[in-house]
N, C-alpha and C positions, 0 to 999 in steps of 0.2 A: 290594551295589553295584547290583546291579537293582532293585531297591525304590525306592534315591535316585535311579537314572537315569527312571523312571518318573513319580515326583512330580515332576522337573524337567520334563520332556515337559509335566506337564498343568500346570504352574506356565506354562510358556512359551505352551501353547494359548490359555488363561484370558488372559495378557496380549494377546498377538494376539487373539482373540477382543473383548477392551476395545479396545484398540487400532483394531480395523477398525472397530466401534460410533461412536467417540469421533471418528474420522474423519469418517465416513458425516455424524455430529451438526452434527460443526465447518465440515464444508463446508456446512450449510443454514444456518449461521448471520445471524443481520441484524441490522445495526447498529442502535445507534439516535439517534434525533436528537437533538440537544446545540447548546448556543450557543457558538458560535467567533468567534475574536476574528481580525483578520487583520492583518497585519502595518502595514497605512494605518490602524490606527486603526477600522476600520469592525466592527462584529457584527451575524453574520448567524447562521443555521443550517444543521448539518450537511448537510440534505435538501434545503436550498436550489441548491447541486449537483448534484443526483440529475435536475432537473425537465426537462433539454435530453440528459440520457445519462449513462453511467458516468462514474465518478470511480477514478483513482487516489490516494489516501491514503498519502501516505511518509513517516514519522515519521524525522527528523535533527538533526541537531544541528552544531555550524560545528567542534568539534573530532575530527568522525568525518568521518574519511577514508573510507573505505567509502563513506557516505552521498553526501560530494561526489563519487566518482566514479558512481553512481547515477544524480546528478540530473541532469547531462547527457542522459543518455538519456532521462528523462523528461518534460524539456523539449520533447525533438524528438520526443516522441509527442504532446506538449500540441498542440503547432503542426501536425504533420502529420494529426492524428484532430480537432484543435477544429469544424472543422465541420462535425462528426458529430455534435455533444454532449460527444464525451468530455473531461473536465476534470484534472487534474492540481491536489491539494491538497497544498503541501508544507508539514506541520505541524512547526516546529521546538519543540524542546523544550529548548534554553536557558536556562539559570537567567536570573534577573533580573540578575544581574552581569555577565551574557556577551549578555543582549540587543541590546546594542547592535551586535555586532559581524553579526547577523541583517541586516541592510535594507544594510550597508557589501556585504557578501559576495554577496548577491544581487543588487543594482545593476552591481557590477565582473564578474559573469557575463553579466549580461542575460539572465536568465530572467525568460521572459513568465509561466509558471503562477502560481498563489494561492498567497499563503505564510500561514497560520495561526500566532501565535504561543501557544504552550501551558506557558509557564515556571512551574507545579507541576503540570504533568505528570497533569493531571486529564482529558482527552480520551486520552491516551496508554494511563491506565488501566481508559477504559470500553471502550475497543478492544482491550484486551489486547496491546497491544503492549509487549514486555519487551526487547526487545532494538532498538539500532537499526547499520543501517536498520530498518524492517520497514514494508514494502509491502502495502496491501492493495490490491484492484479491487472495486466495489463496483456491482452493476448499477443501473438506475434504480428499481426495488419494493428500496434497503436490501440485498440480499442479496448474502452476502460471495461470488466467486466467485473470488478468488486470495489465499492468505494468503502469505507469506515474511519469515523472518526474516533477515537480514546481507545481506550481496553479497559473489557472487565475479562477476569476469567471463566473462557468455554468459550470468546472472542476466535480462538485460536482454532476453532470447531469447523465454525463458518467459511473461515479463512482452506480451509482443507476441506470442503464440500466444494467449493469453487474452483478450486483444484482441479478435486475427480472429475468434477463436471464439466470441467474444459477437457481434460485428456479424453474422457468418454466421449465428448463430440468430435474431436477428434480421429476417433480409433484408434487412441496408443493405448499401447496394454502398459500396467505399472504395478507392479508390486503394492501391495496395499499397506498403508503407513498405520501403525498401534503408535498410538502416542506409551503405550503399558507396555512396549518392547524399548522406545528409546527412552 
C-alpha cells in the first residue's frame, strides 16, 4: 500500500508540476490576427481592435443563457472604459440557421459593443475557445491577459479587476466603474 500511495504522490506532483508550466505558458499566450466578419456586413481584422486599447472577446450564442446574462455587463464596461480604448467584441457563433435571430436580439437590447458574426465557428477555434460563454481580455501587443470559460454570477467581478489592473499598469487614470451606479 505504500508503494501505490507513493507512485500516486509523484503521479500527482508530475501533474501539478505540468499543470503550473501549462499555466505559466497559457497565461503568455497571443492571439493572432484573423479576418472578422461583423455583424453590418463589414470585414475587418482581429488587431484592428487592439490599435486605441484592450479588447474583450466573448464568444455566445442567442440560445445560451449564461452568455446573455454576461453581456450586460459587458456592455456597461464597453460604455464606461470606451474612452479609454477598451473595446468589447461580442463574437457570436450561431449557425447559419439561427443567424438571423443575432442582429433581432441585439437591437431589442441596445448593445452599443461590436458584434462579430462566426457561424463555423472558425475564430472560435483559433482562440481556443470550447465552451460558451468564454471570455477573453486581450491587451493591445495580442497578449491574452484573461481567459474564462462559462458564467456564474460575480464572474463579471474578475472580469473588472483585470481591467483596473491592466490600465494601472499602464498608468491611465479612469473613472472607477460601481456596477450600484449602472
Amino acid at each position: 500500500k505504500l508503494i501505490h500511495l507513493r507512485k500516486r504522490v509523484r503521479m500527482l506532483r508530475k501533474f501539478l508540476y505540468v499543470s503550473l508550466i501549462s499555466s505559466f505558458i497559457y497565461g503568455q499566450e497571443k492571439i493572432p490576427d484573423m479576418p472578422i466578419k461583423l455583424l453590418d456586413g463589414t470585414n475587418t481584422r482581429l488587431y484592428e481592435f487592439l490599435k486605441d486599447g484592450p479588447v474583450i472577446i466573448d464568444f455566445w450564442a442567442t440560445w445560451c443563457v449564461p452568455c446573455k446574462k454576461l453581456m450586460k455587463h459587458l456592455n456597461k464596461f464597453h460604455l464606461h472604459f470606451n474612452d479609454l480604448g477598451l473595446k468589447v467584441l461580442a463574437v457570436s457563433t450561431d449557425t447559419p440557421r439561427t443567424m438571423g435571430k443575432v442582429k433581432s436580439y441585439i437591437r431589442s437590447k441596445k448593445y452599443e459593443f461590436f458584434v462579430a458574426v462566426d457561424p463555423n465557428q472558425q475564430v472560435m477555434k483559433k482562440l481556443k475557445a470550447e465552451l460558451m460563454p468564454t471570455t477573453i481580455i486581450v491587451d493591445r501587443k495580442g497578449n491574452v491577459i484573461y481567459r474564462h470559460q462559462g458564467y456564474y454570477p460575480g464572474d463579471e467581478e474578475k472580469i473588472l479587476k483585470t481591467i483596473e489592473k491592466y490600465f494601472n499598469s499602464e498608468g491611465i487614470k479612469y473613472d472607477q466603474y460601481s456596477s450600484i451606479l449602472n
